[in-house]
Structures are given as C-alpha cells and as structure tokens.
N, C-alpha and C positions, 0 to 999 in steps of 0.2 A: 423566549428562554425562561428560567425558574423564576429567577428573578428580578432583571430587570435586562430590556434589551444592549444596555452597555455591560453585562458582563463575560459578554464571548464577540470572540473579530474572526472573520476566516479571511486566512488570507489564500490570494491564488499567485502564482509564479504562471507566466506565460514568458515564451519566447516565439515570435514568428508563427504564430498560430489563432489571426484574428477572429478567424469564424469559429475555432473552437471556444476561444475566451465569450465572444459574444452569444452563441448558443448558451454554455454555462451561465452568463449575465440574464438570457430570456427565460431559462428558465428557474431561476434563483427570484424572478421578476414576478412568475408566474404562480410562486409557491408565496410569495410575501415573506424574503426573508425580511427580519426587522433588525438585523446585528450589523454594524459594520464591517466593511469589507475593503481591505487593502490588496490591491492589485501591484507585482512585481515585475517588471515589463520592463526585459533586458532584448526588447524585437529591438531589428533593424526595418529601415524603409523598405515599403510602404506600410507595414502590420504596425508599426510604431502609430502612426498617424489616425492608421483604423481601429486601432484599440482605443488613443484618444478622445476619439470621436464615437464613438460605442460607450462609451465611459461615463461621457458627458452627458448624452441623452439619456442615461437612465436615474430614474426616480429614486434607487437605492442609497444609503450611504457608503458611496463606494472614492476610497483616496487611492488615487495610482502615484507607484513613486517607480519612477526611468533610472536602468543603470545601463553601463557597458555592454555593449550583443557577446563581449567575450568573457563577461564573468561565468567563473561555474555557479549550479543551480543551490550548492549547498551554503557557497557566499552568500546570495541572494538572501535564502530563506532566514542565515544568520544575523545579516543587516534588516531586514522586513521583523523578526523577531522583537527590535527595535521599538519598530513604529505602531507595534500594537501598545495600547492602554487600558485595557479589558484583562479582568486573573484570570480568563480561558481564553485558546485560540487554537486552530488548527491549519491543519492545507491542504488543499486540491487541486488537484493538477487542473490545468485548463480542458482538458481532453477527459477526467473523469467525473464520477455524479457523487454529492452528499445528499443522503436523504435527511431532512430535516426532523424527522422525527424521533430517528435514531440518535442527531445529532442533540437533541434537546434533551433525549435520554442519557446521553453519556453527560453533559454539564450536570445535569443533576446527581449523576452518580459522584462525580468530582463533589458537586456539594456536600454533601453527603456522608465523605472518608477522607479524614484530612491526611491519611498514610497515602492515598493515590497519587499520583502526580499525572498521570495519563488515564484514557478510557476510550474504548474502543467497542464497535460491535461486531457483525459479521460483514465479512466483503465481502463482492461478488465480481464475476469476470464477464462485461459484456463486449458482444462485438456487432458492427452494425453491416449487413449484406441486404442481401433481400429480403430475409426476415431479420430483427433487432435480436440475438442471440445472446440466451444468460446462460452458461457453458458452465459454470463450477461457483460454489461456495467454496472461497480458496483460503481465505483465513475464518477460522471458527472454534480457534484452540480456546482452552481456559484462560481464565484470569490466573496474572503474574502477581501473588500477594504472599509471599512465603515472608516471615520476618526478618530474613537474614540475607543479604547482598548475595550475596554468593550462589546462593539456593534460588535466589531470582533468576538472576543469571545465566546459572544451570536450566532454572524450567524455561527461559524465554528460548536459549541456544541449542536447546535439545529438541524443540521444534519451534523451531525460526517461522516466527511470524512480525515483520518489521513494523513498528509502531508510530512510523512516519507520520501516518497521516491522521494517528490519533489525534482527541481534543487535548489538552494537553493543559497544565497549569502554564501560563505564560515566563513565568521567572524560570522556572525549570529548563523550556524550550530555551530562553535566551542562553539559559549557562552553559548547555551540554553543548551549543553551536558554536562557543566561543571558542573550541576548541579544535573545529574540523579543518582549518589551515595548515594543522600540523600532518594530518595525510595527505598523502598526494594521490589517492586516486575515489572515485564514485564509491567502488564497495569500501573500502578503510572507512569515509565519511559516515557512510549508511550503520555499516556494525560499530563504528565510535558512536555513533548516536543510541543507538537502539543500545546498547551495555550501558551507557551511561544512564538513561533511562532508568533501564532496570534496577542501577546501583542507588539511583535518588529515590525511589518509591514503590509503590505496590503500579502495576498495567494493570486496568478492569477490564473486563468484556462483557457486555451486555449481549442479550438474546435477538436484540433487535437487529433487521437488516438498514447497517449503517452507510456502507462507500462504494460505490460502485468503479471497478477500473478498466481502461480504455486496452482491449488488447490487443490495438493495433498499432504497431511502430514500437515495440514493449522489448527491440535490440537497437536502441541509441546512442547509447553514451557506452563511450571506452573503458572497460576495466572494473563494469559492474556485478560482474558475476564469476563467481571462481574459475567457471571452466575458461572462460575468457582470459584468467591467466595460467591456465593450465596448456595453449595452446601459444602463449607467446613464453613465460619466463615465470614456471613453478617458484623458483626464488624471489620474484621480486612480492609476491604474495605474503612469502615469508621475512621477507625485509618490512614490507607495511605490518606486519601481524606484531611486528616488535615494536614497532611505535607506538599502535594500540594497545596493547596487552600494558607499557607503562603505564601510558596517562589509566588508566580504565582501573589498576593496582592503585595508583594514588587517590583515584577518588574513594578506594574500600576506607573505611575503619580500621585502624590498623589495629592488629593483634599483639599483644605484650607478649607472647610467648615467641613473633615471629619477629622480633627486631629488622632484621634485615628484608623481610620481605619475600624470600625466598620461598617458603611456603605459599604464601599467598598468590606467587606468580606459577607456582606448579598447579594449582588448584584451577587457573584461571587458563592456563594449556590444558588441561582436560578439559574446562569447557568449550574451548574454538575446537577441539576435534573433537568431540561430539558432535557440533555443529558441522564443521568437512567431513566427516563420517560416510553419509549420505549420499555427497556428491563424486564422492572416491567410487565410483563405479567402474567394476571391471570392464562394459562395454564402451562405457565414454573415452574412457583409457586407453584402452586398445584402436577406435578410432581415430583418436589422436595421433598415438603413437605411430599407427599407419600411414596418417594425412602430414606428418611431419617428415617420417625417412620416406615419403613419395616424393618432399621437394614441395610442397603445399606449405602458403605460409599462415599466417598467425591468422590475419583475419578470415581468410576462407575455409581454413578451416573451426574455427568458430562456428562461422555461418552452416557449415557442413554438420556444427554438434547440434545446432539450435533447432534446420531442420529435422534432424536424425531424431532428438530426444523430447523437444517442446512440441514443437508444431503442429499441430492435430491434422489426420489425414482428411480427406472429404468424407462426411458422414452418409452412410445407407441407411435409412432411418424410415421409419412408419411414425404418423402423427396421430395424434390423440387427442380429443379436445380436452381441457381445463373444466368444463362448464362442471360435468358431475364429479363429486366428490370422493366415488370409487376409482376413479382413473390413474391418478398417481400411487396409491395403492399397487394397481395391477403394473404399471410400468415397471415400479420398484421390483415386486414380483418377477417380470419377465427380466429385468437387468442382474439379480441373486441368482436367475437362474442359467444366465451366458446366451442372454439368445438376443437374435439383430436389436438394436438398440431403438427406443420408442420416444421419441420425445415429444411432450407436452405441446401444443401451440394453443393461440388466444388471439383474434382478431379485435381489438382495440381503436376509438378514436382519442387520437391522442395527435398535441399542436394544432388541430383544425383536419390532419386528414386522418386515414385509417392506417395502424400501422399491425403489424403480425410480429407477436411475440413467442421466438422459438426457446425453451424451456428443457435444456439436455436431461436424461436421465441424471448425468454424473453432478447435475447441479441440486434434483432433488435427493440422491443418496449422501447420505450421513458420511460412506466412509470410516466407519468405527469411531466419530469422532464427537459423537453426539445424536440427538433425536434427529433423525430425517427432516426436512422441511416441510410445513406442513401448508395446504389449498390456501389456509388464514392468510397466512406470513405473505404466501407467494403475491397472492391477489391485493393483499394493503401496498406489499413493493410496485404492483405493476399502476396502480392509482398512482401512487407517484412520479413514477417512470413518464407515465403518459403526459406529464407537464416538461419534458426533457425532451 
C-alpha cells in the first residue's frame, strides 16, 4: 500500500463456498497481499470447517469472524465494517477477483483528496468454461465528484454503477451500513448504500483495471433487481423507495429555503426515475405482463426476463490472436462494422497449467464510454489474472 501495510483491510463475506473462498485465499497468497484480511463466514457444515481450515494454513493476516448461515449479506458486511482498524477497506465476494494494483491505485487516490470517500476503477465480467472468458468492461463510467449532493446523486443514478465494492474510507462504510436494517429487501440495501455514499463524498474512478466479477450464479438473492419486483409486486418497490428516499433526504444538508423538506424529496424522485427510466422497458414489460395473465408466477417469470434480456446467447465467433498489436484494432473494426463477432484469445500459463483466455469484442469496445481498451491494459490484467 502507499503507505504503510495497516492502512487498508479487505474484507471477504463467504457463505457456503469453500473452494471459492480458498481459491481467492491462493491466489491473494500468490500475488503477496501484505494488508489484512477479515474473512465473514456465515457457512453452514461442512464449508464452515473448511474455510476454518483454509484459514489457518495460510501465511496471510487473515481474522475470520463466524455468524448465523441466516443472516443477510448486507448485516454481515455491516457488522465486519466493525472489525476493520485500517482508514481504507473494501469487499470481495468470495467468487470475485481484486487486482491489486488497481487496488493500491485507488488507496492512493483516497490519500490524496480528502473530499473522496470512496474509489474505484474499472470492473470487468469473467466467466470460467472451457476458455476463462472476459466478456464486458461493465463499469467504467466517470468519477462522482460534483460539489453538491444532489448533483452527485444525480450523476451516480443517471448511470448506475454500484460502489459496493469500492475501497472506501472505513468510517464512511461503517455509517451508511448502520442503516440498512431499515429496508427490507437486497436492492433498497444496495441503492441506500450506494446514495448514501454519494451524499458523504466525491466516488473516484481510476483508469485502472480494478475488480473482476464472477458471472456465474449473478440470479441469487430475492428482490435484487427491479424487474424482480416488477414481476412479483410493482408496489412493494414503491413502498421500499419510501423508506429510502427519507433516510437518503435526511442525510442532505438541509436547505433554509426548503424548511420542510419537500423540495428536496421532489428533487430526490427525479433522481430514482432517472435511475428506473432505463429499466421501464416496453419489451420487458410486455413479457411480464404476458407471463403474469398466462397464470406464470413471480419467480418463473423472472427467470423467463433474465433469460429473455441478460443472458448471452452461444457465441459464433472467429478467434484472433492477442500476440500483434494490429489485432484489436481490426476486431474493433470488424464489430463498428456489424459483422460475425471476433474475439481476441491468448494461451497463457497460469497456476502451474496452461489456461486460454477468451477476450469478447464487446469487452474491448469502449461503448461510447470512454477510450477502447488498449493490448497495455489487457495484457498487465491477464499477468495478474494468471496468478487467479
């Protein structure tokens, strides 16, 4: 770290997923992280025992602390918030990758701007078949740094990029968690955090590739995604959005002109629909609406939006090697111009065997969102990778 290795903890949340937790443990081993590490291990028997014991064998500073197999993950990470003593900290799921260089990049960015509270770089989405697949740079919007709450607010809700797994000031993290009791479901938790966030400080995003996330099993938990209540109870959406929308009001600054508040809560409903904006889509909608007067209940139809609109079909795909540096170039080329889709690959040893990394176009196109990624970035990511 910048400055000294007690000034950042990562902490991981696992439940029931020993070989995930211990993979991330080999390869956190293999990279020499030197920060402490608090492990939140709400398994049941036997992944309880084998986490234990993974735990202990390793050479890291790593404290595991054991709750309930039935707490929710956003309790957890509010009690673990706790047991850090380090002013930075962040999380990883057990099942995703931090790259450490990115991660050393955003502490310093924190160091750095005492208006930040959080710091972030670029995610990426892999998934693991027969080749290890990097499918999309999925978050890579700007830094959240407007001086005004509100304006924060606005640019973080206007394109939602969840600040979860940013590094985070530690006191920050504690306070905005203190609060997520008060919703009752996965998304209320997620966007009470992520606005509170916003409302305490500037989000940074650095250029670097930071987080890598696991996109497999990425439909678990109940009630985390709009459409998911759009297919059981539009209302109970808007019943959570009112509990949020208070506390998220009370944490502004309040304005002498708006005594009562009332402005402030109008301002603060134009930003959650800019946010729903997006997801109010005429075809999702009309699936729904179909999968519901069919007699189809809540969750299968879900599962009917997630296949219909997520889920990527099988790719027909031509490969291309990595090795010269005109390659991505032409790919990009061929993908502006709508034709079968070319993806990058790279034969790699990595862990002790040889592993093939497949490299989507849609991971190297920008997307209007920024500079394209470029051979540098991809190739320092997959040096890391190979210790994963």
């Amino acid at each position: 770290m910048t400055s000294s290795s007690d000034s950042y903890t990562l902490v991981i949340p696992t439940y029931n997923r020993a070989a995930h937790l211990a993979r991330l443990l080999d390869y956190l081993e293999r990279e020499k992280a030197d920060f402490p590490i608090v492990v939140l291990d709400s398994s049941e028997a036997p992944a309880r025992e084998q986490n234990g014991e993974r735990v202990a064998r390793s050479h890291l500073a790593i404290r595991r602390v054991t709750y309930p197999s039935d707490v929710h993950p956003f309790l957890k990470v509010r009690d673990g918030a706790k047991q850090v003593g380090s002013p930075y900290c962040s999380i990883c799921a057990d099942d995703d990758i931090v790259l450490l260089p990115g991660l050393r990049a955003c502490v310093a960015l924190l160091d750095g701007r005492r208006e930040a509270v959080a710091a972030h770089g670029l995610y990426f989405n892999f998934h693991e078949s027969s080749f290890f697949d990097l499918s999309e740079v999925v978050y890579r919007g700007p830094s959240v740094a407007a001086a005004d709450p509100l304006l924060r607010l606005r640019a973080l809700f206007g394109r939602y990029e969840a600040p979860f797994y940013a590094v985070y000031r530690t006191a920050v993290l504690a306070d905005i968690f203190e609060r997520v009791e008060e919703m009752r479901t996965t998304l209320g938790r997620e966007l009470l955090t992520a606005a509170l966030t916003a409302v305490a400080g500037e989000i940074l995003r650095t250029t670097d590739f930071y987080y890598g996330r696991s996109t497999a099993g990425s439909f678990s938990y109940d009630a985390w995604h709009p459409w998911q209540f759009f297919t059981a109870s539009p209302q109970a959406l808007f019943d959570e959005y009112r509990v949020l929308r208070d506390i998220v009001a009370a944490a502004v600054p309040p304005d002498a002109g708006d005594a009562d508040g009332t402005r402030m809560r109008a301002v603060i409903d134009l930003v959650f629909l800019g946010y729903l904006e997006p997801l109010l889509r005429s075809d999702v909608l009309q699936l729904i609406f179909a999968d519901r007067i069919a007699g189809r209940d809540s969750m299968s139809t879900a599962a009917h939006v997630w296949k219909t609109f997520v889920r990527r079909r099988p790719r027909v795909s031509l490969r291309v090697s990595l090795a010269g540096p005109g390659r991505i170039a032409r790919a990009l080329a061929r993908l502006a111009a709508g034709a079968i889709p070319m993806d990058c690959v790279v034969t790699r040893r990595a862990g002790g065997s040889r592993r093939t990394y497949r490299i989507f176009e849609e991971f190297l196109s920008s997307k209007g969102l920024g500079e394209p990624v470029g051979r540098g970035s991809v190739l320092a990511m997959l040096e890391r990778l190979d210790a994963y």
